[in-house]
TORDREN-786916 format. One record per residue: residue number from 1; x, z, y of N, C-alpha, C in turn. Coordinates in nm, 3 decimals. Layout:
N
PABA   k     n.u     n.w     n.v    ca.u    ca.w    ca.v     c.u     c.w     c.v
PABA NUM       X       Z       Y       X       Z       Y       X       Z       Y
...
***
This chain:
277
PABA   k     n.u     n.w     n.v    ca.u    ca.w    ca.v     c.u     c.w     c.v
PABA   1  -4.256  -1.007   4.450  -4.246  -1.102   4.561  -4.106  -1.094   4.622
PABA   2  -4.051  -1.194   4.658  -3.921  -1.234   4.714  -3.914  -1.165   4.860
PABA   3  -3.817  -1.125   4.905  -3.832  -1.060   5.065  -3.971  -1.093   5.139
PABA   4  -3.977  -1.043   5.230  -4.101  -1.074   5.283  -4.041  -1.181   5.420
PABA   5  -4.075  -1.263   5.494  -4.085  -1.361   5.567  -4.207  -1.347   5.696
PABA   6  -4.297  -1.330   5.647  -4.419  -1.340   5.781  -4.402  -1.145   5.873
PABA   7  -4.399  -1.093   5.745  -4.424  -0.938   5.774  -4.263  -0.828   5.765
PABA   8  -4.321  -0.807   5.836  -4.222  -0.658   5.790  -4.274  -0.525   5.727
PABA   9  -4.180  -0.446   5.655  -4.245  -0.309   5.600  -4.164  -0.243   5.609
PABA  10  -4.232  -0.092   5.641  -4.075   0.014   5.662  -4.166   0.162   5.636
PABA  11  -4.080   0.261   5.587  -4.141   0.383   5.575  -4.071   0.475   5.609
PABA  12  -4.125   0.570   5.734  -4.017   0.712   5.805  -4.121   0.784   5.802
PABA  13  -4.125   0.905   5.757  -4.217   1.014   5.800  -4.352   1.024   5.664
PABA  14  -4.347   0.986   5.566  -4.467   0.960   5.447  -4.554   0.836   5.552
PABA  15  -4.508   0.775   5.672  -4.595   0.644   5.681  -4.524   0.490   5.685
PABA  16  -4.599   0.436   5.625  -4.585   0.278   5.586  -4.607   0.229   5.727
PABA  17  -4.537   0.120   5.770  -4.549   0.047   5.916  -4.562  -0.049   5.858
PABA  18  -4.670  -0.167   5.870  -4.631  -0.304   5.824  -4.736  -0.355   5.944
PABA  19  -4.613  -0.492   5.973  -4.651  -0.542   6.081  -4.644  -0.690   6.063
PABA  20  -4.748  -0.748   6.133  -4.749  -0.911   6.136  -4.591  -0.942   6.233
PABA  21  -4.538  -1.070   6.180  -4.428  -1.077   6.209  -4.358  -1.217   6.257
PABA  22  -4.450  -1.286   6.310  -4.435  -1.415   6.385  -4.453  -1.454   6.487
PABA  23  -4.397  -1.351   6.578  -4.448  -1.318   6.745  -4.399  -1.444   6.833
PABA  24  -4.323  -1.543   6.776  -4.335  -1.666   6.827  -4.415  -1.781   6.822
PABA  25  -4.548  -1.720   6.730  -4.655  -1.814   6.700  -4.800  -1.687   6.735
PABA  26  -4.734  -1.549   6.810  -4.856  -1.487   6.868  -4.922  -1.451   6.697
PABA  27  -4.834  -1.450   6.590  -4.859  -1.333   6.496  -4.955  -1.480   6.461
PABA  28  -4.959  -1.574   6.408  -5.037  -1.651   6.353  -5.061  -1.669   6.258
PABA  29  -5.192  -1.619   6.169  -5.195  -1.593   6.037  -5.214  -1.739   5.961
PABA  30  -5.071  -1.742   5.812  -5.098  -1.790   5.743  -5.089  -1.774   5.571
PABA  31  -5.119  -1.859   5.447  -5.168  -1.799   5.358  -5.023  -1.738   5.288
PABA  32  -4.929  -1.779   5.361  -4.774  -1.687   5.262  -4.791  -1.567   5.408
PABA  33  -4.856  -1.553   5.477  -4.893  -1.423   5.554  -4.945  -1.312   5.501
PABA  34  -5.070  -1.380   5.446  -5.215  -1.337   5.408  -5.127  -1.225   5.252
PABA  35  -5.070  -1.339   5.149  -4.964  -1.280   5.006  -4.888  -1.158   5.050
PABA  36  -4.855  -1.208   5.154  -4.728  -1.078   5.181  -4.794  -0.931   5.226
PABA  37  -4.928  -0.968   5.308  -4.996  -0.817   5.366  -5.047  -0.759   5.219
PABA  38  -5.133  -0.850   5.127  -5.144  -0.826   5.008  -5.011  -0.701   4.971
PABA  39  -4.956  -0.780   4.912  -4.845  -0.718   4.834  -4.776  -0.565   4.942
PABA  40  -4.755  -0.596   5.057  -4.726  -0.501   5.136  -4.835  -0.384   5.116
PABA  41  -4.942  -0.392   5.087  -5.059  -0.274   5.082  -5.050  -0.249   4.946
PABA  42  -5.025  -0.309   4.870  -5.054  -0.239   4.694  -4.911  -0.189   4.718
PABA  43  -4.766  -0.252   4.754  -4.707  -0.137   4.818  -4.679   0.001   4.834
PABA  44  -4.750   0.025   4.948  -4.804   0.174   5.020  -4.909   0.242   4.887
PABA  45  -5.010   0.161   4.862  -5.071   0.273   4.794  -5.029   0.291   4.649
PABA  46  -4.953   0.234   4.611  -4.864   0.271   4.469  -4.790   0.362   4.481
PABA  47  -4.667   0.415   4.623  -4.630   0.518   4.676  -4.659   0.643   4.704
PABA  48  -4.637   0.742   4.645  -4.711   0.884   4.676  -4.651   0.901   4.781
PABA  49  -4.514   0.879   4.809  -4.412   0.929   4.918  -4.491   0.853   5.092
PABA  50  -4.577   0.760   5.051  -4.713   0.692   5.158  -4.786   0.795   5.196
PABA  51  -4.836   0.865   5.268  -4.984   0.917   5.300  -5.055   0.862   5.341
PABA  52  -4.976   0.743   5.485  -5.108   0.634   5.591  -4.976   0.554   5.579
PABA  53  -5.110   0.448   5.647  -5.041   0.311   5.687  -5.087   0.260   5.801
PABA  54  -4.998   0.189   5.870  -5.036   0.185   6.010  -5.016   0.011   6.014
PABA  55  -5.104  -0.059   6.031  -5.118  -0.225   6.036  -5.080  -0.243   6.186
PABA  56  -5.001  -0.303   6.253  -4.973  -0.369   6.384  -4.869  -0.526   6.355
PABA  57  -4.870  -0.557   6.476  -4.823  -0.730   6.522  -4.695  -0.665   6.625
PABA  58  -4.638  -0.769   6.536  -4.465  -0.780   6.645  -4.495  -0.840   6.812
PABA  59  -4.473  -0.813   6.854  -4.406  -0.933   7.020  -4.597  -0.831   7.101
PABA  60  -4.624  -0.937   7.171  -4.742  -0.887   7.259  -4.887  -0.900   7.212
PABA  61  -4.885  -0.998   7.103  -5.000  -0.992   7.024  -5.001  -0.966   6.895
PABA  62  -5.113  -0.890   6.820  -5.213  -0.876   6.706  -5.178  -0.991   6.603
PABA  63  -5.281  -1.100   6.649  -5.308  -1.198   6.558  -5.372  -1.290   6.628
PABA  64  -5.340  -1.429   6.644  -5.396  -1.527   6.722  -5.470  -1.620   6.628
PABA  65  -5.474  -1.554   6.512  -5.601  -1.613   6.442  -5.550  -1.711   6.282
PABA  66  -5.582  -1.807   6.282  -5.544  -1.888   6.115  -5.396  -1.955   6.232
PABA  67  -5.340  -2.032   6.149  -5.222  -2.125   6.177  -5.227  -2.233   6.100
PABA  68  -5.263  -2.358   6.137  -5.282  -2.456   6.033  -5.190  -2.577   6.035
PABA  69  -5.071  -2.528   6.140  -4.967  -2.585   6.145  -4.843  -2.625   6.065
PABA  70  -4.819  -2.468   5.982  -4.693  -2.438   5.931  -4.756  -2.478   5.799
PABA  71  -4.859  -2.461   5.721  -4.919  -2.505   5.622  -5.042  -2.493   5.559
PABA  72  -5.060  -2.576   5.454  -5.233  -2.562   5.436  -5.305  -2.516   5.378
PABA  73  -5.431  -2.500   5.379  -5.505  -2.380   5.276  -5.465  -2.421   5.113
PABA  74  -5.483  -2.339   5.051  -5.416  -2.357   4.959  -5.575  -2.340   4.796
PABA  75  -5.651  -2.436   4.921  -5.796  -2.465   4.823  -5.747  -2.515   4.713
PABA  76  -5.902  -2.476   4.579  -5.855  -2.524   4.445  -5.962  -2.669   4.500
PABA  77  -5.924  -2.752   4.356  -5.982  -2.891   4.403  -6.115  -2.860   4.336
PABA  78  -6.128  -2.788   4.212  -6.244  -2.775   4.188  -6.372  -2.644   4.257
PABA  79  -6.470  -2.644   4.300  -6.516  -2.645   4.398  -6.589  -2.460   4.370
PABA  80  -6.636  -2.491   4.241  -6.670  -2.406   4.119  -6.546  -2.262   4.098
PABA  81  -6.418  -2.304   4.138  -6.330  -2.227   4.095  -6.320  -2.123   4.140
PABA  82  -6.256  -1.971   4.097  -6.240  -1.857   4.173  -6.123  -1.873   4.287
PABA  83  -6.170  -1.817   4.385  -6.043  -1.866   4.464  -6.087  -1.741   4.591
PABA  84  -5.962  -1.731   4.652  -5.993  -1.629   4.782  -5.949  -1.672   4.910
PABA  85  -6.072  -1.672   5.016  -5.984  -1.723   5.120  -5.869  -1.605   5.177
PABA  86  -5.796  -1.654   5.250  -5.665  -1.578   5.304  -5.694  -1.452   5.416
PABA  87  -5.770  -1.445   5.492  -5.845  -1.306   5.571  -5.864  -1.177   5.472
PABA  88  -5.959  -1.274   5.375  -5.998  -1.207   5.271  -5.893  -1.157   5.179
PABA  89  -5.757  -1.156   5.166  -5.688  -1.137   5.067  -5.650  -0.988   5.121
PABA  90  -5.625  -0.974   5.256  -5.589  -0.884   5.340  -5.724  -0.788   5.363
PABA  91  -5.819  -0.818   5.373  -5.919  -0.722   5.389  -5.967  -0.659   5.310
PABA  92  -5.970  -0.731   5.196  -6.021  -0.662   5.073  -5.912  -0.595   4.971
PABA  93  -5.807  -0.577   5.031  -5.722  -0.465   4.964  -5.684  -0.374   5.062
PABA  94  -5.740  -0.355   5.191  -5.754  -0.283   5.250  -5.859  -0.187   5.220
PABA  95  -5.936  -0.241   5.170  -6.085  -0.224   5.143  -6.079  -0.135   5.041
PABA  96  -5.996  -0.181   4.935  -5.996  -0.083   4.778  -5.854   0.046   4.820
PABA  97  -5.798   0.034   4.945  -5.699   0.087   4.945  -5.732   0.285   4.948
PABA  98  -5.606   0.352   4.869  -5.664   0.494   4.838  -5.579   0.550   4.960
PABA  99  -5.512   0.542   5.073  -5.444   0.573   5.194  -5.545   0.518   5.250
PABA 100  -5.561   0.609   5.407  -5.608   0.572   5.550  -5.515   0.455   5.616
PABA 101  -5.610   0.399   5.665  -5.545   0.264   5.775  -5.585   0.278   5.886
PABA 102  -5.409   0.267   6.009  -5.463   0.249   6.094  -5.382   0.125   6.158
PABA 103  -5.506   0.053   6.245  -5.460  -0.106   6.265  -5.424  -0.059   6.426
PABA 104  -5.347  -0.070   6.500  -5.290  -0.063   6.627  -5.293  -0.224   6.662
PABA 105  -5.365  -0.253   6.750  -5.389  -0.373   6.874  -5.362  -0.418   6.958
PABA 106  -5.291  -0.466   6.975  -5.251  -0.537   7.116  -5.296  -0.678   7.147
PABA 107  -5.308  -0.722   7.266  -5.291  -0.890   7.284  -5.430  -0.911   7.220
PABA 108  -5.416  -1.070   7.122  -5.489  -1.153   7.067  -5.492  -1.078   6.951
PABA 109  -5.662  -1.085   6.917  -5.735  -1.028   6.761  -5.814  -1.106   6.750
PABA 110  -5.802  -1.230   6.713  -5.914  -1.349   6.705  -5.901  -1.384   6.557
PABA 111  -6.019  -1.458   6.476  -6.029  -1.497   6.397  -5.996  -1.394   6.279
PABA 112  -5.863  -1.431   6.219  -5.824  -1.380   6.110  -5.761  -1.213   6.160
PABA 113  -5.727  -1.252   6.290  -5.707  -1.124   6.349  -5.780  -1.020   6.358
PABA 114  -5.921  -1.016   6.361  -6.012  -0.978   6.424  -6.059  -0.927   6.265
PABA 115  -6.061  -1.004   6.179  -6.202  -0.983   6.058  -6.069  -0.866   5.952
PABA 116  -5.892  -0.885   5.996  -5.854  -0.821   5.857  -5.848  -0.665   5.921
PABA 117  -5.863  -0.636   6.043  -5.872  -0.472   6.074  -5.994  -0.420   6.026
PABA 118  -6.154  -0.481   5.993  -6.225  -0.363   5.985  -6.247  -0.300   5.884
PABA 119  -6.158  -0.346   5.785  -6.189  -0.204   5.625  -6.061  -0.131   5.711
PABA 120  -6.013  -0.090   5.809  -5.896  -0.023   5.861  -6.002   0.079   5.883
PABA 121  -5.953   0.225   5.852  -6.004   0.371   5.860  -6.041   0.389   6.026
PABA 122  -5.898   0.352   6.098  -5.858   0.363   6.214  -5.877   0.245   6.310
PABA 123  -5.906   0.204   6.423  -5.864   0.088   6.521  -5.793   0.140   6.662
PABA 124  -5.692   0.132   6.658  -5.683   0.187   6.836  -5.631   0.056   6.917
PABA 125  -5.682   0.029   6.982  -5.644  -0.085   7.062  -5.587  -0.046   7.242
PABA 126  -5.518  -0.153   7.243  -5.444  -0.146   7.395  -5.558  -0.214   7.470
PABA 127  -5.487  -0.179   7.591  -5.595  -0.230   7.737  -5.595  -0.377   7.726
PABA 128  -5.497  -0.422   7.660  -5.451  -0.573   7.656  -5.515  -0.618   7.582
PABA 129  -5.564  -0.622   7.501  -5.629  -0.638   7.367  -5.767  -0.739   7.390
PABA 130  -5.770  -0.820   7.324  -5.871  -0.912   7.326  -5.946  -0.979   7.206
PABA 131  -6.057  -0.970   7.135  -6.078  -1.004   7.081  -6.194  -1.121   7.015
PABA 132  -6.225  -1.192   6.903  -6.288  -1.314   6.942  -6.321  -1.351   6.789
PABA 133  -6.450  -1.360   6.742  -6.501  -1.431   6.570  -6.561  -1.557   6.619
PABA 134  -6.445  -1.629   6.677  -6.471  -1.782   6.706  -6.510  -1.885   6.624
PABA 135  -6.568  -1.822   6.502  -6.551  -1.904   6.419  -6.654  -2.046   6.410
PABA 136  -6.756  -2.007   6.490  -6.869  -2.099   6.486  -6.856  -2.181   6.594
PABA 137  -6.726  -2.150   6.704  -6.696  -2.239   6.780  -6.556  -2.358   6.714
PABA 138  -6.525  -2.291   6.592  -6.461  -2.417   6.537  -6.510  -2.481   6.463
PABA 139  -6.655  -2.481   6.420  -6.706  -2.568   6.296  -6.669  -2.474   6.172
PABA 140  -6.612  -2.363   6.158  -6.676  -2.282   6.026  -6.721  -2.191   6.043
PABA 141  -6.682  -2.066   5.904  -6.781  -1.983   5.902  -6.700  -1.800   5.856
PABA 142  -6.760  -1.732   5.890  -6.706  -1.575   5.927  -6.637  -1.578   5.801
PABA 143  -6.512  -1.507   5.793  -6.404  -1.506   5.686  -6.367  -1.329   5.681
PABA 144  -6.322  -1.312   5.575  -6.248  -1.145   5.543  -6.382  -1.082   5.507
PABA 145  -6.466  -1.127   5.473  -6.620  -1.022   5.444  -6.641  -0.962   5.610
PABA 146  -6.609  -1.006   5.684  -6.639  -0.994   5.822  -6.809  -0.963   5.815
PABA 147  -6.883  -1.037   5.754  -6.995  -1.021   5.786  -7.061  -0.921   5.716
PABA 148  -7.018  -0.850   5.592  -7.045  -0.712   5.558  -6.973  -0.593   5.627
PABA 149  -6.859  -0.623   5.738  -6.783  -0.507   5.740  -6.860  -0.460   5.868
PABA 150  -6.890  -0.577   5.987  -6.872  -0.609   6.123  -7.031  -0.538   6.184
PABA 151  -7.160  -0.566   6.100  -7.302  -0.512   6.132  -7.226  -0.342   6.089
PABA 152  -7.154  -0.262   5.992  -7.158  -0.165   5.980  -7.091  -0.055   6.100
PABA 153  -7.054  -0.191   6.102  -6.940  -0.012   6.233  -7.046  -0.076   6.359
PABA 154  -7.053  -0.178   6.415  -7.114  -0.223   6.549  -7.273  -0.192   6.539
PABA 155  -7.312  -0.225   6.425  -7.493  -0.269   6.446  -7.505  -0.391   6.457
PABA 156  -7.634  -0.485   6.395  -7.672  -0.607   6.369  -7.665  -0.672   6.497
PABA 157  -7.733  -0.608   6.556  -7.726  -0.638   6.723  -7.670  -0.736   6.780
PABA 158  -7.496  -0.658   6.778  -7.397  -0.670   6.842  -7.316  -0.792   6.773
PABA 159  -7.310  -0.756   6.643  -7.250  -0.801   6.549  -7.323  -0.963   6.557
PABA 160  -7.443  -1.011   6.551  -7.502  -1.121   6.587  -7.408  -1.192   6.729
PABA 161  -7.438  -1.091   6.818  -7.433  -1.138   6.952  -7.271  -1.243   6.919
PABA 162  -7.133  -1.146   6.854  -7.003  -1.189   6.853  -6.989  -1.277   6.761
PABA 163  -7.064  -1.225   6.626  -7.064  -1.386   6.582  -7.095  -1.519   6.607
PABA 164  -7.256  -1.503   6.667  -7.316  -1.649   6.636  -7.240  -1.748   6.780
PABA 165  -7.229  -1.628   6.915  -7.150  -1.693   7.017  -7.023  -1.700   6.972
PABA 166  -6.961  -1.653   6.931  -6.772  -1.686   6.897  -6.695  -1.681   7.023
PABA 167  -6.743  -1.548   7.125  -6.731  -1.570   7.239  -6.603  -1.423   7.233
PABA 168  -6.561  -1.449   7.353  -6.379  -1.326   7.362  -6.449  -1.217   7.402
PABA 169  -6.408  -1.125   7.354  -6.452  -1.000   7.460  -6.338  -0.891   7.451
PABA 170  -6.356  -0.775   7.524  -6.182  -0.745   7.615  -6.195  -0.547   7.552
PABA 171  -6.142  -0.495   7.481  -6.080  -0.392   7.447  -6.213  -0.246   7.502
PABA 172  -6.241  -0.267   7.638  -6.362  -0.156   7.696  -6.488  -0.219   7.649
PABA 173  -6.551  -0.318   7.592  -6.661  -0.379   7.516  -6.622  -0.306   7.396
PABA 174  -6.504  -0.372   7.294  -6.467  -0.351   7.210  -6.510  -0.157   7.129
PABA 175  -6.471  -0.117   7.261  -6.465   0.063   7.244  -6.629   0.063   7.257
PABA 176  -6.669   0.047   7.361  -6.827   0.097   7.366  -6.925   0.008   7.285
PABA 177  -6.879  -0.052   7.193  -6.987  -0.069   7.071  -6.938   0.031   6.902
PABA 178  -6.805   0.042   6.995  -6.730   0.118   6.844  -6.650   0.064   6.765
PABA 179  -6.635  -0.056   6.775  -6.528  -0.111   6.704  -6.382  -0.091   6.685
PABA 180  -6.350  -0.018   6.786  -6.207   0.025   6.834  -6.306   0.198   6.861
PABA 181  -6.180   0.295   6.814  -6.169   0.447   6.822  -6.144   0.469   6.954
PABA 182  -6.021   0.389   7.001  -5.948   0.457   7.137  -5.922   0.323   7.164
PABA 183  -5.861   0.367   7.319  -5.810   0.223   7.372  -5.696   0.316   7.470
PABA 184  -5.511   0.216   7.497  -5.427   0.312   7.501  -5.364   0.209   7.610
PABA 185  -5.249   0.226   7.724  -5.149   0.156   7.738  -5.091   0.053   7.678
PABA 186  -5.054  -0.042   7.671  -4.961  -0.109   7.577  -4.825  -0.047   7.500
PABA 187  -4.769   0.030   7.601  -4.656   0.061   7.596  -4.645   0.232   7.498
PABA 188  -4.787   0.291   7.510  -4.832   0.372   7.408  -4.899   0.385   7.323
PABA 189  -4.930   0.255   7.253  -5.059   0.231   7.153  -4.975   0.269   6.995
PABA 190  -4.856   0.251   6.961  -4.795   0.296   6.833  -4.712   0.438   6.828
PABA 191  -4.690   0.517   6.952  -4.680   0.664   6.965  -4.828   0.711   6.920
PABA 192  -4.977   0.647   6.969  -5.076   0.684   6.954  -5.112   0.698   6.783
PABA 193  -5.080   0.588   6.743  -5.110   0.569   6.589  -5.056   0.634   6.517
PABA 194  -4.894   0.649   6.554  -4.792   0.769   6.444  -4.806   0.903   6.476
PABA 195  -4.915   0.965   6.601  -4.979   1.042   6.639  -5.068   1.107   6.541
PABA 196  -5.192   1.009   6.514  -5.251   1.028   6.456  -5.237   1.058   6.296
PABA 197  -5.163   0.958   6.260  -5.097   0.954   6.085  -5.011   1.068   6.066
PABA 198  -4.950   1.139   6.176  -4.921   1.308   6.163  -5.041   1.389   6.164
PABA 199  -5.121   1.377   6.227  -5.225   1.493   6.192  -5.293   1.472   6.066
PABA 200  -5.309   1.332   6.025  -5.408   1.279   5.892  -5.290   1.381   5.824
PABA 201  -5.201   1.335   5.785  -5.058   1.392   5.693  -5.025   1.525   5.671
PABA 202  -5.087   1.600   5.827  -5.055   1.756   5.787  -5.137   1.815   5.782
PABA 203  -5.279   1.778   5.821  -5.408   1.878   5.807  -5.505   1.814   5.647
PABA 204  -5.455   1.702   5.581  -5.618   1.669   5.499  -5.500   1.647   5.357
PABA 205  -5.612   1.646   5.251  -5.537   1.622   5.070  -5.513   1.514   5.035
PABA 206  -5.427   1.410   4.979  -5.429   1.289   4.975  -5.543   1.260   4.879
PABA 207  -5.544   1.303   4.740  -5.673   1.277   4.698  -5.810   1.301   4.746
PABA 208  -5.835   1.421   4.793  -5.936   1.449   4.903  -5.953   1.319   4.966
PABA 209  -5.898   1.227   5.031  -5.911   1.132   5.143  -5.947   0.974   5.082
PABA 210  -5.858   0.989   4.921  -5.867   0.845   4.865  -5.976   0.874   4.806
PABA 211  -6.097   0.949   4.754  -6.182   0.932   4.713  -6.305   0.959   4.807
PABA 212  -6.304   1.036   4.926  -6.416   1.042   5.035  -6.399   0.905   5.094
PABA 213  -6.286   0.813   5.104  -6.261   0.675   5.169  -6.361   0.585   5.116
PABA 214  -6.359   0.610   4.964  -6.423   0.498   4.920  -6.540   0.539   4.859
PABA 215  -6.565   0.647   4.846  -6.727   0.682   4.851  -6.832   0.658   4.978
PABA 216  -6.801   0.648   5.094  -6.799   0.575   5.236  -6.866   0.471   5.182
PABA 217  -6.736   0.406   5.153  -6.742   0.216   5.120  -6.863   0.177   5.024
PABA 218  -6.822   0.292   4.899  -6.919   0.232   4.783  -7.030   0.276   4.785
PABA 219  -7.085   0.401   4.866  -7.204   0.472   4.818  -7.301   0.456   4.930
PABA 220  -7.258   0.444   5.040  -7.323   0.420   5.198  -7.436   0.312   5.187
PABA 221  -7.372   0.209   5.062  -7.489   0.073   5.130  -7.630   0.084   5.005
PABA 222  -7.558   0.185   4.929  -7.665   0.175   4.809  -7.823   0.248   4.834
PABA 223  -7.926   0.195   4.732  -8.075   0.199   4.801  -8.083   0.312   4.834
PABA 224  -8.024   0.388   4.746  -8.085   0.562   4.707  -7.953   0.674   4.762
PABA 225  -7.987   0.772   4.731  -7.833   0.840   4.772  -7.861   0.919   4.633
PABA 226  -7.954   0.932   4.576  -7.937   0.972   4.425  -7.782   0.912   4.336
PABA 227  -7.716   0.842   4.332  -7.597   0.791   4.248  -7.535   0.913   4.342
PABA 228  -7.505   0.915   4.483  -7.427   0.921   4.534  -7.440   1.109   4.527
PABA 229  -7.550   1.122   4.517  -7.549   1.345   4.500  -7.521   1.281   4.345
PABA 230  -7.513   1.199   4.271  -7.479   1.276   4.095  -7.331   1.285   4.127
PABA 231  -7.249   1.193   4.151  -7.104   1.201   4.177  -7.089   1.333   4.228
PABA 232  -7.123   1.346   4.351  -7.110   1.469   4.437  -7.109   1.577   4.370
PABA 233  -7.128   1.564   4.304  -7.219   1.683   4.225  -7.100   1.722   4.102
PABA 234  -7.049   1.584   4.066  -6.960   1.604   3.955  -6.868   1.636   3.989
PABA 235  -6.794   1.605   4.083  -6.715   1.605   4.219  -6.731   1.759   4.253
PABA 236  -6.793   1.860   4.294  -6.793   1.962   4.323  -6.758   2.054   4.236
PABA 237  -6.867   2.015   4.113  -6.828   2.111   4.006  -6.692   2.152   3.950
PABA 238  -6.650   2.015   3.957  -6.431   2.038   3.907  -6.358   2.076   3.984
PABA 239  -6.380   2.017   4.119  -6.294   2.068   4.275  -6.272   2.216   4.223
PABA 240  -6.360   2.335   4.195  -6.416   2.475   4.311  -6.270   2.526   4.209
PABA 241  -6.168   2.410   4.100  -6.055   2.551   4.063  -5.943   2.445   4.044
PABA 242  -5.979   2.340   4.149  -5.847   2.248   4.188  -5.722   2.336   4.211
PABA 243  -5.611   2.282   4.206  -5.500   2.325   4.265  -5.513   2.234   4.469
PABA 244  -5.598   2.176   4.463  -5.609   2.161   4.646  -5.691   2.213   4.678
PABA 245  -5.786   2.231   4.601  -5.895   2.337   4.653  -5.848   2.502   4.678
PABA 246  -5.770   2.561   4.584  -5.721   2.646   4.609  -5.598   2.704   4.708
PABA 247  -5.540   2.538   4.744  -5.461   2.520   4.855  -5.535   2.534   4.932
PABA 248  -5.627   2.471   4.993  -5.685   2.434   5.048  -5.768   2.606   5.114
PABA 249  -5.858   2.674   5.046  -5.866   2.752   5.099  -5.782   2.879   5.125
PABA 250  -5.655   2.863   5.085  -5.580   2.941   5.076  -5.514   2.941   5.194
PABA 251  -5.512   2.838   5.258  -5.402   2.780   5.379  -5.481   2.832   5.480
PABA 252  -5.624   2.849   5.464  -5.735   2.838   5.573  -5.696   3.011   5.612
PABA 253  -5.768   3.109   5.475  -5.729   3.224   5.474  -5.643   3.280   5.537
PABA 254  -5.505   3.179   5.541  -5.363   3.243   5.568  -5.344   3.214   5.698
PABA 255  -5.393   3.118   5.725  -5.369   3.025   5.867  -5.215   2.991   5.880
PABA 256  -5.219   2.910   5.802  -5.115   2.823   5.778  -5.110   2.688   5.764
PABA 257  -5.021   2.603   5.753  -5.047   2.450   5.733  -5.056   2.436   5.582
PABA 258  -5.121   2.348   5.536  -5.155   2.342   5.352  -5.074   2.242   5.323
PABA 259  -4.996   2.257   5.212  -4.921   2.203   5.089  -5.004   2.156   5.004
PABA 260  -5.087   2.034   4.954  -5.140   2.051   4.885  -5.071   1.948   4.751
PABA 261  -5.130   1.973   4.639  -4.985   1.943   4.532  -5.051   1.827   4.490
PABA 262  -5.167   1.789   4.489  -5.236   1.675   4.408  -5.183   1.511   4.470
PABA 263  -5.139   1.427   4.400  -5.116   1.316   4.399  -5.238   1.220   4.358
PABA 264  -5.209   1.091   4.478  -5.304   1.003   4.426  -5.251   0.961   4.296
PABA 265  -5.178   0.911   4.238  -5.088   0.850   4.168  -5.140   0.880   4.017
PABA 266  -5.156   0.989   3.979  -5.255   1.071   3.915  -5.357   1.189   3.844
PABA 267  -5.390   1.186   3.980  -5.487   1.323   4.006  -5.627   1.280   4.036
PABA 268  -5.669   1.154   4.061  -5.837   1.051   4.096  -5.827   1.085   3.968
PABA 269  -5.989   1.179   3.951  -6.106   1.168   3.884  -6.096   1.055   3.800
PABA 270  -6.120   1.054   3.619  -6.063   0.900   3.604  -6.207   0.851   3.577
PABA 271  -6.328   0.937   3.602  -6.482   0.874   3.595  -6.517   0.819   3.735
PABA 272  -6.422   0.813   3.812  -6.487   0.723   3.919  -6.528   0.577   3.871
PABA 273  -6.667   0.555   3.985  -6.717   0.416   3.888  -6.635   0.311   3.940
PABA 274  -6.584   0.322   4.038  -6.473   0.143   4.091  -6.330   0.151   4.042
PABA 275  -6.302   0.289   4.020  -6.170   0.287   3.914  -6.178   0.117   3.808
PABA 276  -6.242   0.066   3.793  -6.254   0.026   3.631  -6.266  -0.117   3.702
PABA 277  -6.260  -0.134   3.826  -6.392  -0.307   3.897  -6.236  -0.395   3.816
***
């Protein structure tokens, strides 16, 4: 991909910053937006020199939702065809991503704003922060797999209540259903996040993290937890003479900070079953 245009990307410290980048349209997502967060996340997790990634919006807001100004969806004509909407391009490689995400909030999280943070590991949002799945107040319908991500962290409940109304609600809602981790200052919500992506960075294994991430994702919704103890299981048996495992308890022993040597890049188990989707 040619420079990037909507977004920015930058890396100090083993973390990726990529930020929505049209703070004169209030971060307004569109589909050469949607390409660029894409490409910005396969990015980071192609990078070993990555550990986290931290998703935030330039100027005072997040994301003020689609933009149907600057240009248009970029539907196939045939109806039948594979095609992805643009929320979705961003969420769902968040989704497969082998790094922790954390999405930092400010301002407006509506629409497209709102649905591409929740495969994010992390949410910390500012006091400012507002958010809104308006979608049924514009005549469509929940976008980014919003509606598989949104019942899991909130509950059906809740998740009903914000969808079917498409109604705003304000950062202390947001926290006490769970949707957001923390809620911060404005002026300290990305000290908070590069906060955190130091402790992820110096206390946990990168492989350790890219495969408990998505065993979460993949094994949580299934009928049985039988798939999920055979993995475990396979998973344990190889760990107990890892080189992080042996870091790992070695650092503990010593009381020290752990080095651990394993790379995502390639050190994943290559029998994982979504390796292959």
């Amino acid at each position: 991909m040619d420079a990037y245009r909507e977004i920015t990307y930058a890396v100090a410290d083993q973390t990726a910053t990529i930020s929505l980048n049209r703070p004169e349209e209030r971060n307004g997502y569109t589909v050469r937006m949607a390409d660029e967060l894409a490409h910005a996340f396969d990015r980071a997790d192609s990078d070993d020199d990555v550990r986290v990634v931290i998703l935030t919006g330039a100027g005072e807001h997040f994301c003020a939702g689609l933009d149907l100004s600057t240009s248009e969806l970029d539907t196939p004509d045939d109806p039948d065809a594979a095609w992805a909407e643009p929320a979705g391009r961003c969420s769902m490689r968040i989704f497969a991503m082998n790094k922790p995400v954390i999405a930092a909030v400010r301002g407006a999280a509506v629409g497209a704003g709102a649905t591409i943070i929740l495969p994010a590991d992390y949410r910390l949002a500012a006091t400012d922060a507002r958010f809104g799945y308006v979608f049924s107040r514009r005549g469509i319908y929940a976008e980014g797999a919003s509606a598989w991500f949104l019942p899991r962290l909130v509950g059906m409940g809740t998740a009903l209540d914000w969808m079917v109304s498409g109604r705003a609600f304000d950062a202390a809602e947001a926290l006490s259903a769970g949707l957001v981790h923390s809620v911060h200052e404005p002026e300290q919500l990305l000290d908070k996040a590069h906060q955190l992506a130091r402790t992820l960075i110096a206390t946990t294994a990168p492989v350790s993290v890219a495969v408990i991430r998505q065993m979460l994702y993949r094994m949580s919704a299934l009928e049985s937890p039988y798939p999920a103890h055979r993995l475990d299981s396979r998973l344990s048996a190889e760990a107990v003479d890892s080189p992080d495992a042996q870091e790992g308890f070695a650092s503990f022993r010593q009381r020290r900070s752990p080095a651990f040597p394993g790379r995502v890049s390639k050190d994943l188990p290559d029998y994982l079953p979504w390796l292959h989707e």
